[in-house]
C-alpha positions in Angstrom: 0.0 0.0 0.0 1.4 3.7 -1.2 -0.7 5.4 1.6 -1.9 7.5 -0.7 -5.9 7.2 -1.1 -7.2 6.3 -5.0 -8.4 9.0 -6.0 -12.0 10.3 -6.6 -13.3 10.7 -9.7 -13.9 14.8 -10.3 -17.4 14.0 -12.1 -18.3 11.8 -9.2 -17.6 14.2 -6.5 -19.5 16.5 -8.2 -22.4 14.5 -8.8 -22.6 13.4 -4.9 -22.4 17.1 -3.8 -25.5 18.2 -6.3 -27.2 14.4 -5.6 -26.3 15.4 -1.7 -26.9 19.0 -1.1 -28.8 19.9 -3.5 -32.2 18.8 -2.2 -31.7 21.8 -0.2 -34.4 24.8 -1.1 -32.2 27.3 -3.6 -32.4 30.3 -1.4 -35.8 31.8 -1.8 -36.9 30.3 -4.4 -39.4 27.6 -5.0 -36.4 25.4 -6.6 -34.4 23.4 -5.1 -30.4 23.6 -5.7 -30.1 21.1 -7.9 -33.6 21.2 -9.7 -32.0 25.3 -10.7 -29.0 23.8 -12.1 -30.1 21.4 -14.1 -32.8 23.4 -15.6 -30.0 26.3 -16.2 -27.7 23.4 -17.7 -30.7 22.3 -19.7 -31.4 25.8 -21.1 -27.8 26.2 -22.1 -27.4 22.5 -23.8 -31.1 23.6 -26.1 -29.1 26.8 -26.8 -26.5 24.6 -28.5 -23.5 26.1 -26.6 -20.6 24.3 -25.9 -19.5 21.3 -23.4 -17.8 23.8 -20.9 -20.5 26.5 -20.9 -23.6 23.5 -20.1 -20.9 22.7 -17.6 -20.9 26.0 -16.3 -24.5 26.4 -16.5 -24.8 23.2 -14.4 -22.3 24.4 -11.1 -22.2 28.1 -11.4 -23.8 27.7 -8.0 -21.8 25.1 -6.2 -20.3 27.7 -4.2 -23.4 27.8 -2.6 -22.9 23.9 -1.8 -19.1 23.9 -0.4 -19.6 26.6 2.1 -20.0 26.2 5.7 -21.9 29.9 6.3 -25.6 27.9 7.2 -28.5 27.5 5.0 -30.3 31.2 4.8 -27.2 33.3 4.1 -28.5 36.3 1.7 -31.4 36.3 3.7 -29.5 37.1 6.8 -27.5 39.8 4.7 -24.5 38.1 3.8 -23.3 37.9 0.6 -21.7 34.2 0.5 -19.2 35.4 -2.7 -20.8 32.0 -3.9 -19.1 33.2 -7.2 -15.9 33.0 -6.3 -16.0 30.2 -4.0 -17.6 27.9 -7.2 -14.6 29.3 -9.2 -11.4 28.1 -6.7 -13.4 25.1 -6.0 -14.3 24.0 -9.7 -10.1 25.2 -10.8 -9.1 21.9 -9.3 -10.8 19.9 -12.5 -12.0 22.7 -14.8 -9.9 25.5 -16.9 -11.0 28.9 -17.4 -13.9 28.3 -20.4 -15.3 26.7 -16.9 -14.3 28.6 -14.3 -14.7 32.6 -16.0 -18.2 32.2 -16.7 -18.8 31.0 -13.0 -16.6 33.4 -11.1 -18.2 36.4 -13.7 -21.8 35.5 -13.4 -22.7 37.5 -10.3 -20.8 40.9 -12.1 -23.1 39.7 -15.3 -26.5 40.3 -13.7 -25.1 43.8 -12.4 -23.5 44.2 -16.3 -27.6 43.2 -17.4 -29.3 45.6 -14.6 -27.3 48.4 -15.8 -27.3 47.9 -19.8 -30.5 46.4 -20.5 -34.0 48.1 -19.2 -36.0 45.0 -19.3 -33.5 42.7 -17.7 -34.3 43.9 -13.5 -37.9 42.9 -14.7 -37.1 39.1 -14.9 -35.2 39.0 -11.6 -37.0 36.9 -9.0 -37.5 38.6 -5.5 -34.5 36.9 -4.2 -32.8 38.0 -6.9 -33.2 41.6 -6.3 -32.5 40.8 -2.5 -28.9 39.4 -3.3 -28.3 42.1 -6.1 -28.4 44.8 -3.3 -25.9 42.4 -0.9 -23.5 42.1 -4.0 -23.6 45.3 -5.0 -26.3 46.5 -7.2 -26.2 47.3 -10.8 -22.9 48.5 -12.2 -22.1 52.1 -13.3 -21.8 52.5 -17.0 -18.4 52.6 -16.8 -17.4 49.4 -15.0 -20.3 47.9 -17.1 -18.1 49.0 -20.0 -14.8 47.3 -18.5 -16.8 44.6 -17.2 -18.3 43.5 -20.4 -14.7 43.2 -22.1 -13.5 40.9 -19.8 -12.4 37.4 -21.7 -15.9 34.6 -20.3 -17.8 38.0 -20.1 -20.5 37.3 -22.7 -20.4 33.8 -21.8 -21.0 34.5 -18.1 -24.2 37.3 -19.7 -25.3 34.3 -21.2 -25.2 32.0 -17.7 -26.6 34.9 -16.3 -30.0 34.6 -18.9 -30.0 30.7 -18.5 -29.8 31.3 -14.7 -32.8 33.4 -14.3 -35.0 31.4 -16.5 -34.0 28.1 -14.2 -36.3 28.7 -11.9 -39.1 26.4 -12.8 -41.2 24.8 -9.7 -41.7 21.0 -11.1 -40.3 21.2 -14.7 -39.0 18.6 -16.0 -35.5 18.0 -16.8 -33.0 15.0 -17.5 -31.0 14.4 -15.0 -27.4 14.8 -13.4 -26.4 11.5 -15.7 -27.4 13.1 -18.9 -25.0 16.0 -17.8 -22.2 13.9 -17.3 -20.6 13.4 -20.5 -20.5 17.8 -20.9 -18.3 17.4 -17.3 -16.1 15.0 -18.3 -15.7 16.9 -21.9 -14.8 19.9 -19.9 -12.1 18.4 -17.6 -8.7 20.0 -17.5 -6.3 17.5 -19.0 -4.1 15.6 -16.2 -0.8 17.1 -15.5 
């Protein structure tokens, strides 16, 4: 014996923290976790986007998962940087066409609140609530240096899928189905 354990399969790990955790209520919504991110990974695969965008449709919220801040965090005003955590988590498998959109997502729905009239229209309640804790809508200018940032219209386009993935009791396939746009998306070993 090396000691060392075998190691766990990235798209396994992965799978047990959605299967796991995400039975948990999404916030304020009438969603749960996982039910969000497989409807937003199932909006971006009918899109016809690429492996590592439906992959970043499916765990842009992870962050939300591999904290250990409680269940209830915007709602007790604190802003969990869920972003950012998903990013340095996800960086240990996935390479940047993953990780940008993720970590940029959050900035894209203060990019579509300051640049687009209708968009603050589509947010959910709890949307609105955890716009306010993450900073509101951006100034014209940063929307400006925001917006030519390299994953920035991927993570505008994440940012659409994400507030239309809010379906109580659609349908969708499941984690499985998902897989093979995880795996696609891996960083190569070494």
């Amino acid at each position: 014996m090396s000691g060392i354990a075998d190691a766990v399969d990235p798209v396994d790990e992965i799978c047990v923290i959605l299967s796991e955790r995400g039975s948990a209520g999404y916030g304020e919504e009438r969603v749960t976790q996982l039910a969000h991110a497989l409807q937003c990974a199932q909006i971006a695969e009918a899109s016809g986007t690429d492996p590592a965008l439906i992959t970043a449709a499916l765990l842009h919220d992870i962050g939300h998962l591999v904290h250990h801040l409680g269940r209830g965090v915007a709602e007790r005003g604190i802003d969990d940087h869920h972003e950012v955590r998903a990013g340095d988590w996800l960086d240990r498998y996935f390479g940047e066409d993953v990780t940008g959109p993720v970590r940029l997502h959050v900035d894209a729905k203060r990019y579509l609140t300051a640049t687009d009239p209708k968009y603050f229209g589509l947010l959910s309640a709890a949307s609105v609530r955890s716009l306010a804790l993450q900073g509101g809508p951006f100034s014209l200018d940063l929307a400006k240096g925001f917006i030519a940032l390299p994953h920035a219209s991927a993570a505008v386009s994440l940012r659409r899928w994400d507030e239309a993935a809010k379906v109580p009791g659609k349908t969708t396939p499941g984690l499985e189905h998902f897989r093979r746009y995880m795996v696609a998306s891996l960083r190569a070993p070494g």
